[in-house]
C-alpha positions in Angstrom: 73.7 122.1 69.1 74.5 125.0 71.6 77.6 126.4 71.0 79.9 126.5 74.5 83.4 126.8 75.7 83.7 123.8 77.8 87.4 122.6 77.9 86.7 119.9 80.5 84.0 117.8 81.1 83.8 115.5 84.5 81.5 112.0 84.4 80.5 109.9 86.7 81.6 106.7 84.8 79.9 103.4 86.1 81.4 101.1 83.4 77.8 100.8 81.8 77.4 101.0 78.0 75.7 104.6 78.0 78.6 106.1 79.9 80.7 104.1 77.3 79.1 105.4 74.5 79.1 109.4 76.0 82.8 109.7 76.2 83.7 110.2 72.6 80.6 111.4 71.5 81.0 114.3 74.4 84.8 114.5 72.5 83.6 114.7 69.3 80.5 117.1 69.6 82.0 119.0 72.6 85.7 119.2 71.5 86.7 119.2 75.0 89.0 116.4 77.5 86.4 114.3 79.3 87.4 113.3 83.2 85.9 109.8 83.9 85.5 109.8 87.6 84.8 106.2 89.0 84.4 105.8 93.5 84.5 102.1 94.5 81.6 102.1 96.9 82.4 98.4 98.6 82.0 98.0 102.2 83.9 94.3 101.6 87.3 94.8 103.1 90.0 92.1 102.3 
């Protein structure tokens, strides 16, 4: 693996099992904090 500096790492998160799964592995190969970023994208208002 390519060697980098990266101290933080932004995601788009959507809850699925591959952004699940990417979080620690981008933690543990990466060394780095990882940002989750979720938007709620509902028009529904209540």
């Amino acid at each position: 693996m390519k060697k980098t500096n990266y101290k933080k790492i932004a995601l788009a998160y959507s809850g699925g099992l591959d952004t699940s799964i990417i979080i620690p592995w981008l933690k543990e190969n990466y060394n780095c904090e990882v940002i989750a970023v979720v938007e709620m994208l509902s028009r529904k208002r209540t």
